[in-house]
C-alpha positions in Angstrom: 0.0 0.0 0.0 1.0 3.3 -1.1 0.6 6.2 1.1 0.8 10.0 -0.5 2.6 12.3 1.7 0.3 15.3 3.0 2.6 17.9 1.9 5.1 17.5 -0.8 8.4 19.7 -0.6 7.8 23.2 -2.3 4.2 23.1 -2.0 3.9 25.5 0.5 5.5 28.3 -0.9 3.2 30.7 -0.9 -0.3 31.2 0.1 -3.2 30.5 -2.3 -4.1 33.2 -4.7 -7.6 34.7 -4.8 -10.0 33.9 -7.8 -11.0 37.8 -7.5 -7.7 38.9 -7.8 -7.1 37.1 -11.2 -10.4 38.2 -12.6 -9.0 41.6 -13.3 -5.3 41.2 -13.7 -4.7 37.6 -15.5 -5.1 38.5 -19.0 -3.2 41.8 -19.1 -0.2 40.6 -16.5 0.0 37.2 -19.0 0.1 39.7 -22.0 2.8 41.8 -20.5 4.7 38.5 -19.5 4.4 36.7 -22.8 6.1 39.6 -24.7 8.5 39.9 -22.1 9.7 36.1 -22.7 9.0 36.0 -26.1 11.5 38.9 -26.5 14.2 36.9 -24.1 13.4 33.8 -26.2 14.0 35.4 -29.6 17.2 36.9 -28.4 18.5 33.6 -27.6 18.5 32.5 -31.4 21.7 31.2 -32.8 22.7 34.1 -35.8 22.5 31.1 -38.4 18.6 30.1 -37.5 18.7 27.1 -34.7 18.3 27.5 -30.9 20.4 25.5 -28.3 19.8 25.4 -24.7 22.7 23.5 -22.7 21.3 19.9 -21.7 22.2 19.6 -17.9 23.0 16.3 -16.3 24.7 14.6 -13.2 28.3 14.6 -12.7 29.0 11.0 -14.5 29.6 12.6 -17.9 32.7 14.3 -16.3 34.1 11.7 -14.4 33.7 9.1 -17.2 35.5 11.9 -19.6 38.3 11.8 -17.1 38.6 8.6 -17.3 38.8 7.8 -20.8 41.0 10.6 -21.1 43.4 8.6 -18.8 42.6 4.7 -20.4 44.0 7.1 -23.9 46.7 8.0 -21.9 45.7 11.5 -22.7 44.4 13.1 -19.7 46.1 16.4 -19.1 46.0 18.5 -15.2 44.4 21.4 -16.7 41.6 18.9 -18.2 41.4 17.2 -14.7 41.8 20.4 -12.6 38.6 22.1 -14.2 36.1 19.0 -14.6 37.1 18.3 -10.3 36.2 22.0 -9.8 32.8 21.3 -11.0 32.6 17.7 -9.7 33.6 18.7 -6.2 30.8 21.5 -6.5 28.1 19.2 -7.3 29.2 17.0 -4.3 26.3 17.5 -1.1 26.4 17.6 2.1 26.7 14.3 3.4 29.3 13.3 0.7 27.1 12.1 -2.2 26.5 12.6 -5.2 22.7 12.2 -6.5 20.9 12.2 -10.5 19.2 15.1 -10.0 18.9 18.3 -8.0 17.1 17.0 -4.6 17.0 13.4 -5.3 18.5 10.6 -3.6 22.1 9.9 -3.6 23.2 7.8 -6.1 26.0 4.8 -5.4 27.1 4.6 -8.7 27.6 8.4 -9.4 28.9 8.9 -6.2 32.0 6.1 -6.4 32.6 7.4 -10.2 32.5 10.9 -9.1 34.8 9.9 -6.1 37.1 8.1 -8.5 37.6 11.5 -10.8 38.5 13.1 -7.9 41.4 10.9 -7.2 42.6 11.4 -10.5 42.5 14.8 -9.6 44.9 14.7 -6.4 42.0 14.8 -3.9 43.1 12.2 -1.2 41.4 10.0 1.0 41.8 11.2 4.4 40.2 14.5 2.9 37.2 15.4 4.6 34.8 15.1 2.1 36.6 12.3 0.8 36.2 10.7 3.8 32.7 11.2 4.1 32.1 9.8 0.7 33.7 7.0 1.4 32.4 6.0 3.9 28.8 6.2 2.9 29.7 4.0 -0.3 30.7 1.3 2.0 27.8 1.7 4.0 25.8 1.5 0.9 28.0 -2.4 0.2 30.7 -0.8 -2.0 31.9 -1.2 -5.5 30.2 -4.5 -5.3 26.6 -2.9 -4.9 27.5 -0.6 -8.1 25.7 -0.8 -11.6 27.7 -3.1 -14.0 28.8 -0.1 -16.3 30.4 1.5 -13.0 32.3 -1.7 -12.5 33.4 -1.8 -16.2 35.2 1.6 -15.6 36.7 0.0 -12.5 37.7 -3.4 -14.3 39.3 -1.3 -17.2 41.6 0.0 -14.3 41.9 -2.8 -12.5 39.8 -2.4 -9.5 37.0 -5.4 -10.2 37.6 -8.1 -11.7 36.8 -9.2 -15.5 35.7 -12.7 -14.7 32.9 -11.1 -12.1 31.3 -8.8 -15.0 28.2 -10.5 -17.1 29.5 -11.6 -20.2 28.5 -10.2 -23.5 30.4 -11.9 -26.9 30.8 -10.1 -30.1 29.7 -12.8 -31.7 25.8 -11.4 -31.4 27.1 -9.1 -34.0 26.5 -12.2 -36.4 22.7 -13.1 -35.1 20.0 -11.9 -38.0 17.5 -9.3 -37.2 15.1 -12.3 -37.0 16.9 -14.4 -34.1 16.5 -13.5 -30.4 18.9 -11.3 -28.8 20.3 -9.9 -32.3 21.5 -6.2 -31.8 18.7 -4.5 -33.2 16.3 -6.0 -30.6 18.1 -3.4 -28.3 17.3 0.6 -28.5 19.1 2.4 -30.8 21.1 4.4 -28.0 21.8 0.8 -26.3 22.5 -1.1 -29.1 25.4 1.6 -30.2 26.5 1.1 -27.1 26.5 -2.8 -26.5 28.2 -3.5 -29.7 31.7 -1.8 -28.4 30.9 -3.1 -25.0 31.4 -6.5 -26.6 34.9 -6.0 -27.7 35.9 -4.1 -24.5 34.8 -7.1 -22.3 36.0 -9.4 -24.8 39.5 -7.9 -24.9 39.7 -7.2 -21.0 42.3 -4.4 -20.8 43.7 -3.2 -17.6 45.6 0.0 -17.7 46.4 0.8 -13.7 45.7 3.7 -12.2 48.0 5.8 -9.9 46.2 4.7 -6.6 44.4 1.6 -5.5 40.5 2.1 -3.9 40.5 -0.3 -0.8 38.4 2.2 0.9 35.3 1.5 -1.7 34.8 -2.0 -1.2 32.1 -3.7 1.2 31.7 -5.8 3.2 29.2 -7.9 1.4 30.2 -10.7 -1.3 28.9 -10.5 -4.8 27.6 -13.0 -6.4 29.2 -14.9 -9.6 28.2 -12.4 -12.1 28.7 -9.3 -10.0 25.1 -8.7 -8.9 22.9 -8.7 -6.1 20.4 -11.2 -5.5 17.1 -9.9 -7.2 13.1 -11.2 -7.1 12.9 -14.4 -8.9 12.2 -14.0 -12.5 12.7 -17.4 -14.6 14.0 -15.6 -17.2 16.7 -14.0 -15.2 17.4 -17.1 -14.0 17.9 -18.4 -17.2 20.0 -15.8 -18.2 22.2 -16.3 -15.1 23.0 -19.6 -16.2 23.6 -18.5 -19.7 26.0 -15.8 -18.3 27.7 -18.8 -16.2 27.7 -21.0 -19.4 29.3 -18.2 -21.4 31.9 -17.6 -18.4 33.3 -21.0 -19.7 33.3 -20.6 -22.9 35.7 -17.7 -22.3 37.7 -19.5 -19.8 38.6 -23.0 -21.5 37.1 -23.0 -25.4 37.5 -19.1 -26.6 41.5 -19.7 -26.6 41.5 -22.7 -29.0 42.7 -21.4 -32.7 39.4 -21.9 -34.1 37.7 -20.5 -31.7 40.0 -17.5 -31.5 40.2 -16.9 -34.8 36.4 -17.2 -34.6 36.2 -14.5 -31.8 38.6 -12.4 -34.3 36.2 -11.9 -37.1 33.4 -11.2 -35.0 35.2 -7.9 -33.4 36.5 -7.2 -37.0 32.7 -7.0 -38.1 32.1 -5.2 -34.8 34.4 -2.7 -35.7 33.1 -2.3 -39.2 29.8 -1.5 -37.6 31.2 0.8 -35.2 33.0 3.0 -37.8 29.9 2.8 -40.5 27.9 4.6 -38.0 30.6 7.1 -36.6 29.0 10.6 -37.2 30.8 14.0 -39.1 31.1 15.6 -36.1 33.0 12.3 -34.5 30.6 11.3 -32.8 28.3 8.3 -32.0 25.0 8.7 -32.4 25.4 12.1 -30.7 24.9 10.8 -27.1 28.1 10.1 -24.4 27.5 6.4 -23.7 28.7 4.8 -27.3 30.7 7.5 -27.9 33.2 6.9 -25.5 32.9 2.9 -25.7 33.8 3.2 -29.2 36.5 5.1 -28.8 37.4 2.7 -26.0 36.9 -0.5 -28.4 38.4 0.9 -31.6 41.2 1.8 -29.6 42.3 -1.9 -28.1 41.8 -2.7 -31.6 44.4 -1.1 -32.7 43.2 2.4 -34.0 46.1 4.4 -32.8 45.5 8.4 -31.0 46.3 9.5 -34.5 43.9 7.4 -36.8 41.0 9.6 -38.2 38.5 7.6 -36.8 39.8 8.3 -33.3 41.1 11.8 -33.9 37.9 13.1 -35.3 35.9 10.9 -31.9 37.9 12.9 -29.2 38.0 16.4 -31.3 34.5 15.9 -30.9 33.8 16.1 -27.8 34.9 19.5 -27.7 31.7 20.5 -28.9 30.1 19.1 -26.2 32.2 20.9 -23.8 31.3 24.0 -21.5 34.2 25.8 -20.1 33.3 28.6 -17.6 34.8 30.9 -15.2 34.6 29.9 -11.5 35.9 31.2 -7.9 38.5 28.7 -8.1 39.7 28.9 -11.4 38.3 27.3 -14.5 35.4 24.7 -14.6 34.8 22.1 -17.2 31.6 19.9 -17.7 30.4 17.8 -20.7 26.8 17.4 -21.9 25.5 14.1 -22.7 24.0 15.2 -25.7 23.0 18.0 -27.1 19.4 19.3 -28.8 19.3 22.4 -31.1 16.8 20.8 -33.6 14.6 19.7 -30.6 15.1 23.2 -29.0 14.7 25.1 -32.6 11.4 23.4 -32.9 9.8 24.0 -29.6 10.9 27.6 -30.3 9.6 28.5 -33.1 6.0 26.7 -31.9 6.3 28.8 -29.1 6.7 32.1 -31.0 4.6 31.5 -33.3 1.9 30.4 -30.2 3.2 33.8 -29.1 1.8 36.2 -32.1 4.8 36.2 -34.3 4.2 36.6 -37.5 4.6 33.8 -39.8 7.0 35.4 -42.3 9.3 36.9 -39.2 12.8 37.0 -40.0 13.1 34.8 -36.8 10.9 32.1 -37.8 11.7 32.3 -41.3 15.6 31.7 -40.4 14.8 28.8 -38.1 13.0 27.0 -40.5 15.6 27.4 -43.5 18.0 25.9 -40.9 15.2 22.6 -40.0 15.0 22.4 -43.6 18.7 21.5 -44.5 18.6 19.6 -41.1 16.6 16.7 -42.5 18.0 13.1 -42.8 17.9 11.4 -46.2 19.8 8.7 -46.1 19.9 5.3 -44.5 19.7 4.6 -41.0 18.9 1.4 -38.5 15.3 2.0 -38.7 15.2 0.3 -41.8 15.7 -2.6 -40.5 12.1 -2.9 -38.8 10.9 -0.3 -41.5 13.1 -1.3 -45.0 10.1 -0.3 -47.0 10.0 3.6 -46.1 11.4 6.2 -48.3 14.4 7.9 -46.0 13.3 11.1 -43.9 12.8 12.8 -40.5 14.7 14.7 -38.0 17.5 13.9 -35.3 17.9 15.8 -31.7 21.2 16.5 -32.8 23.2 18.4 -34.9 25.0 15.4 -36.0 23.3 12.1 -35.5 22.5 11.1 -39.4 22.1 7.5 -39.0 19.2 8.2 -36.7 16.4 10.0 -37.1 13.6 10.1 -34.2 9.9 10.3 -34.3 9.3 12.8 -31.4 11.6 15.8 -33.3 10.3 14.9 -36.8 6.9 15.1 -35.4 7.4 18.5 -33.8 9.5 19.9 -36.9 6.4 18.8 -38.9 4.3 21.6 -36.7 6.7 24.1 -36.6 7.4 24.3 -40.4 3.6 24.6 -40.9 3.5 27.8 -38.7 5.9 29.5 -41.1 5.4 31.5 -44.6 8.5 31.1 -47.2 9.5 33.0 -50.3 8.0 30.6 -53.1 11.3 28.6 -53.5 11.7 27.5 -50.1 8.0 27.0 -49.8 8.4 24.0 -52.5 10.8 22.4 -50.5 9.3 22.6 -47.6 6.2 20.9 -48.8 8.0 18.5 -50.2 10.0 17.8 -47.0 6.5 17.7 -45.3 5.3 15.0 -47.3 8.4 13.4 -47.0 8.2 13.4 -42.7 4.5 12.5 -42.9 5.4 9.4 -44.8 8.2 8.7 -42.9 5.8 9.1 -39.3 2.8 7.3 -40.2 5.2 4.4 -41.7 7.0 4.4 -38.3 4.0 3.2 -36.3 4.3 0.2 -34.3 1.9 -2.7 -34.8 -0.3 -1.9 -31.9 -1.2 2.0 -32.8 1.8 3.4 -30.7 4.6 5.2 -31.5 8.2 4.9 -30.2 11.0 7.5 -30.8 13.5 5.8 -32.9 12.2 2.2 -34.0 9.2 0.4 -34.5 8.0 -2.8 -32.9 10.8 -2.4 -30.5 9.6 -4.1 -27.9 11.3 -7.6 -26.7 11.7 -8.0 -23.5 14.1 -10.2 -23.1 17.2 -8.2 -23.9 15.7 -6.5 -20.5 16.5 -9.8 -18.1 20.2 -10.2 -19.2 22.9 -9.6 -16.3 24.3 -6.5 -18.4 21.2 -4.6 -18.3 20.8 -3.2 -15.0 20.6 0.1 -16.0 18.9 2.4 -18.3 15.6 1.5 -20.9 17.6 -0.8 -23.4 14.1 -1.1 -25.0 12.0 1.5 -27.4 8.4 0.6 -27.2 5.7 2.9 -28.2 4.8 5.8 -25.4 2.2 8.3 -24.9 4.0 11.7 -25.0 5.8 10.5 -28.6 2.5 9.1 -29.6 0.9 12.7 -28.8 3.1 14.7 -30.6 2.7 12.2 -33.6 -1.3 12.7 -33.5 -0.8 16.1 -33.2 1.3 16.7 -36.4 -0.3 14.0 -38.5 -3.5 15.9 -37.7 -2.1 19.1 -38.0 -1.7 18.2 -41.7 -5.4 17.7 -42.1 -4.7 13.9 -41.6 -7.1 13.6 -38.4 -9.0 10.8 -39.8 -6.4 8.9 -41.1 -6.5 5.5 -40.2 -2.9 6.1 -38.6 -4.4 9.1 -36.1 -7.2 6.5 -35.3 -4.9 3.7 -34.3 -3.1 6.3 -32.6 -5.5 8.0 -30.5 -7.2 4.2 -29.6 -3.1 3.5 -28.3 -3.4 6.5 -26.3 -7.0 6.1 -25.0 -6.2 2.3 -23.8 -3.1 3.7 -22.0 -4.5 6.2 -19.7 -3.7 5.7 -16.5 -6.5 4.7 -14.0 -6.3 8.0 -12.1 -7.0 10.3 -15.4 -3.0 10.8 -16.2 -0.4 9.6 -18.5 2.8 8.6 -18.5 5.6 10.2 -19.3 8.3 8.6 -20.8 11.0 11.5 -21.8 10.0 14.1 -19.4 9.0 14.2 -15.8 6.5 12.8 -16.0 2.9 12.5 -15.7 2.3 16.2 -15.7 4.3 15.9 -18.8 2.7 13.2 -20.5 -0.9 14.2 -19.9 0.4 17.6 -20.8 0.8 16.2 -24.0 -1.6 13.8 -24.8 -4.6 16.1 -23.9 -4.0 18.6 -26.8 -3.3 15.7 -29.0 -6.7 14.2 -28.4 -8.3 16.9 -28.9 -6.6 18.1 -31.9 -7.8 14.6 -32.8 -11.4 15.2 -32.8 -12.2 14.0 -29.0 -14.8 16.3 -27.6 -13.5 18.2 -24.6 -16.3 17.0 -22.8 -15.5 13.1 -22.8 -14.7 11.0 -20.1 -11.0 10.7 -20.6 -10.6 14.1 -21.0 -12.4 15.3 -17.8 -10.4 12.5 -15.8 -7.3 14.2 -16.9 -8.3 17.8 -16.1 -9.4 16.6 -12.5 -5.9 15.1 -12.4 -4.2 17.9 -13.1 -6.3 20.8 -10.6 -6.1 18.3 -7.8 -2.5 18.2 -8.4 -1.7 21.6 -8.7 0.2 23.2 -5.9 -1.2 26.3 -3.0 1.3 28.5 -4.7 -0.3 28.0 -8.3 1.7 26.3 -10.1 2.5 22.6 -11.1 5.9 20.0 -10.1 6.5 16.9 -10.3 9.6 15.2 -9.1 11.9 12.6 -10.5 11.4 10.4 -7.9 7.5 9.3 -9.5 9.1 7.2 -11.5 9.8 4.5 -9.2 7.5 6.2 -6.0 4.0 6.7 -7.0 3.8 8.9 -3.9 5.4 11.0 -6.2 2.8 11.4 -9.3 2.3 14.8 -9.7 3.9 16.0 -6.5 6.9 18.1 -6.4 8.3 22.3 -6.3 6.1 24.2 -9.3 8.4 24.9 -12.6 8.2 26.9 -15.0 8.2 24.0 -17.8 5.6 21.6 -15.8 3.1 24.2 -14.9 3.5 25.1 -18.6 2.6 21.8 -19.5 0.0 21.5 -17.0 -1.5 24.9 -18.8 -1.5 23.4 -22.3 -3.7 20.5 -21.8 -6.0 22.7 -19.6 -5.9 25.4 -22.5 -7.0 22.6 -25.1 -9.7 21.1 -22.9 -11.0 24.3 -21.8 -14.2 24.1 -19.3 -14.6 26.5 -16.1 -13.1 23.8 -14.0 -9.6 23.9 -16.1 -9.5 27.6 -17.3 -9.8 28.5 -13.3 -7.0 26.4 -12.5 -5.4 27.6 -15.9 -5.8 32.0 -14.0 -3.8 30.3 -11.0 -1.0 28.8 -13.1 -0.8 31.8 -15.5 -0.7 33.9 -12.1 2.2 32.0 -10.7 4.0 31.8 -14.2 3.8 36.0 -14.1 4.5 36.1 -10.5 8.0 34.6 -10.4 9.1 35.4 -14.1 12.8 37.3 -14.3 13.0 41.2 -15.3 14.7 39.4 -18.1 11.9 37.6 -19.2 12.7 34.2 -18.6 12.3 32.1 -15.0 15.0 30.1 -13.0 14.4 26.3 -13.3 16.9 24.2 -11.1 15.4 21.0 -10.9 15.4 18.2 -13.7 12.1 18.1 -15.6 13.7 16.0 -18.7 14.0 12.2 -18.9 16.9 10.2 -20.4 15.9 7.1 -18.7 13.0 6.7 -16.2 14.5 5.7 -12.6 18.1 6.4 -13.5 19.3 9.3 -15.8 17.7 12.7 -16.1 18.6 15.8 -17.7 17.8 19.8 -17.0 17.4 20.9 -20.5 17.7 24.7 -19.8 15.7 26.0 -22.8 12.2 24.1 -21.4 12.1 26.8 -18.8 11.0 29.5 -21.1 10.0 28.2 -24.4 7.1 26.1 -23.1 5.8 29.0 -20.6 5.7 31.0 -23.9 3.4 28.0 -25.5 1.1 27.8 -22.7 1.0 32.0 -21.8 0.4 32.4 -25.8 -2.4 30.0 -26.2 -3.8 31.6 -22.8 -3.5 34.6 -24.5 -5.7 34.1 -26.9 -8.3 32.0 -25.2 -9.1 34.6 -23.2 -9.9 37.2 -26.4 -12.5 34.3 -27.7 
């Protein structure tokens, strides 16, 4: 049984504010606000067209850079000096380190973090050393750790090889048909399991300077590394699997044959490594395979100087943020970055805003989108092969790729701009293109995932390796949304694709009027999106499901006005819809109360207007600390620092003009 705490932490705040007050305020103060942050916002444009806001996550981006930087033998003080600066200042109170501002402490981020420091000089009898130390062993140690934190310790010799899962390259040679073949796995995990393979294959150990006695526990692992966990008969048979593949490394694996066997398998891994290395360098334009396949292509034998590599670690510069800080320099890496994600939301905001359609702005940004679609091959095919080549990535780079979620939110930004006659052609026949491309990207049962369809075999999920992270792309409700939305945006609302759709997201309403979010926190943000999407859809704002999901989000929504929900509802349902207010949740919050209209939602829509005006910067934008983006649910999380002010613009422009109807 489940018991909701009374009061959540930020929910008290402020005291609640007076219906009588908003009656003759609401619409002028949101009209003076929305030009306010619709001025900030345009004034954050890029001078070639695209917007970028940084994509802020937790400190194992930096230590993991660290320490690849030394397994290359590249690592440099000045490197390490900055990235501990930052590391150290993300470091809390009681010597943790946690995923996101407020949450938990994290074990795994906490020894890496630890570890980077070391590099750094920072010793153990340190104070805060100490303290961290301390409360990793409390917490059982390396040996409690995720496996991909024991990898980066195994690659230094500080766990042992034999007691990691085992993962061959071999399952580079399974067909897309056979169980377990690489593209059952998500795009972002398969990029990243297939250099994995060769790594644990090869086994490297490269010391470091220092030992870590003071991380272990006291408690024994277990032969694969891991803690006992409920019993699943799959994982069980996967456990022996693992135990029968520990042999096969041990006694056949260094026969000729079977070497030679084991050979050509990392060969071909390597091959598909490389085919799908990026112009910018990197992989898939995220952290995790980037650095693994440097890591992999490295041990097999791609020296510092070999394009490949060269053009992988130049890369990362771009993902790089150097600042000034009281100590001296600070250095952090993003995980990824997201101008086509962030040029899109923009340009729907100002254009929700009042901009005009043929503003130098908007007319810029969507040049930029334009050049910015993919055309060319990409693993999708492999569910897909029948679908002529389109879409849009996250990234700047990330060409092999394309995702469902930006090409479905390019789709409405494009239509809310006028071009010159020339570009207008193209950009109907890029339209066409997408919407191809996004209804042939539908799963079989209606839903639609970001990167793949039909991505959905769970058994990948019960091998040893996977312990952290989705490694699995089915369908979700906030991509299927923002599908709906553009496909009936297009005039394609009774499409037998939009039907399907909307049926998906009907059946997977939750029981209490929400939905789930899977790529932002979380059910404010799925029912955020789904709501509009319905009703753009045809579903009467009256209906059942849309009624449950307006008394969802007033009875969540906070004294002070506005709407939060924190990280932590993704494995606490205590959590669901609980948390400080935001800028970008009570935004979202204020778009699906917008679309389903009603006295009931546009009186709780005054109150979070009210609070959006109330704690908006002289600068027109609003301070957002906490994490309201999701990487993957439970474990990784990112603050992606443009959501703070380009969905308030959204929701304040479409309140806007609600109220002149």
């Amino acid at each position: 049984m489940v018991t909701t705490p009374d009061v959540m932490p930020g929910q008290a705040q402020a005291g609640p504010i007076l219906a009588d007050d908003l009656e003759s305020s609401a619409a002028s103060a949101a009209r003076r606000s929305l030009d306010l942050a619709a001025r900030y916002l345009t004034g954050l444009q890029d001078a070639r067209g695209w917007w970028q806001g940084e994509l802020e996550t937790n400190v194992t981006m930096d230590a993991e850079d660290l320490l690849l930087r030394e397994f290359l033998g590249i690592r440099t003080d000045q490197e390490t000096a900055a990235a501990a600066r930052w590391i150290a200042s993300q470091q809390r109170a009681d010597g943790t380190w946690a995923n996101f501002r407020g949450g938990p402490a994290n074990l795994s981020t906490t020894v890496e973090a630890y570890v980077a420091l070391r590099l750094a000089g920072h010793q153990p009898a340190a104070p805060h050393m100490s303290q961290a130390a301390g409360w990793i062993r409390a917490q059982g140690g390396i040996e409690a750790t995720r496996v991909f934190t024991r990898i980066w310790l195994a690659l230094f010799g500080e766990w042992p090889w034999a007691q990691l899962p085992v993962m061959p390259p071999e399952l580079i040679y399974f067909p897309s048909w056979f169980p377990l073949n690489v593209y059952d796995w998500a795009c972002w995990a398969r990029q990243t399991i297939v250099p994995l393979t060769v790594v644990c294959s090869l086994r490297p150990v490269r010391r470091l300077p220092f030992s870590l006695p003071e991380l272990h526990g006291q408690a024994e692992p277990d032969a694969g590394g891991r803690r006992p966990a409920p019993h699943d008969p799959w994982r069980a048979a996967f456990r022996g699997l693992d135990k029968a593949l520990h042999g096969y490394e041990r006694y056949i694996r260094p026969l000729a044959l079977a070497g030679k066997a084991r050979a050509a398998a990392m060969r071909r891994c390597a091959d598909w490594i490389i085919a799908r290395q990026e112009q910018d360098g990197c992989w898939g334009g995220i952290q995790p395979p980037w650095v693994y396949s440097l890591i992999a292509l490295h041990l097999l034998g791609y020296g510092l100087e070999h394009p490949v590599i060269k053009l992988g670690l130049a890369g990362l510069d771009r993902f790089t943020i150097i600042e000034d800080g009281a100590d001296g320099q600070v250095r952090r890496l993003e995980a990824c970055q997201s101008p086509v994600w962030d040029t899109a939301l923009a340009m729907v905001a100002l254009a929700d805003a009042g901009v005009a359609a043929d503003d130098p702005a908007l007319v810029s940004a969507a040049r930029w989108l334009l050049a910015e679609e993919i055309r060319g091959p990409g693993d999708w095919q492999v569910r897909r092969p029948g679908i002529e080549p389109s879409g849009w990535a996250f990234e700047f780079d990330n060409d092999g790729y394309p995702d469902v979620d930006d090409t479905a939110e390019v789709l409405l930004a494009l239509r809310r701009v006028a071009l010159p006659p020339e570009p207008a052609r193209d950009t109907a026949a890029a339209v066409a293109r997408g919407l191809g491309w996004l209804k042939g990207m539908q799963s079989r049962d209606g839903g639609w995932a970001a990167f793949d369809a039909d991505n959905t075999s769970t058994l990948v999920t019960r091998l040893p390796f996977c312990d952290f992270g989705e490694v699995i792309d089915p369908p979700s409700a906030d991509v299927t949304a923002h599908t709906v939305e553009a496909l009936c945006a297009e005039g394609l609302g009774g499409s037998a694709a939009v039907r399907r759709g909307v049926t998906w997201l009907l059946r997977a309403q939750e029981a209490d009027g929400s939905w789930f979010g899977r790529w932002g926190a979380n059910y404010v943000y799925g029912t955020g999106a789904v709501v509009p999407a319905l009703i753009a859809a045809g579903v009467l704002p009256g209906k059942p499901p849309i009624r449950r999901a307006v008394s969802w989000l007033i009875s969540h929504q906070n004294p002070d006005g506005g709407w939060g929900e924190d990280l932590r509802s993704y494995t606490d349902p205590a959590w669901s819809g609980r948390g400080e207010s935001t800028a970008s949740q009570t935004a979202w919050a204020l778009l699906a109360l917008i679309a389903a209209g009603g006295e009931d939602a546009m009186r709780a829509a005054d109150r979070g207007v009210a609070w959006l005006t109330a704690t908006q910067r002289a600068d027109g934008g609003w301070d957002e600390p906490q994490f309201t983006g999701t990487g993957f649910p439970g474990d990784f999380y990112i603050n992606y620092h443009l959501y703070r002010v380009v969905f308030p613009v959204s929701a304040l422009g479409r309140y806007v003009k609600a109220q002149a109807l």
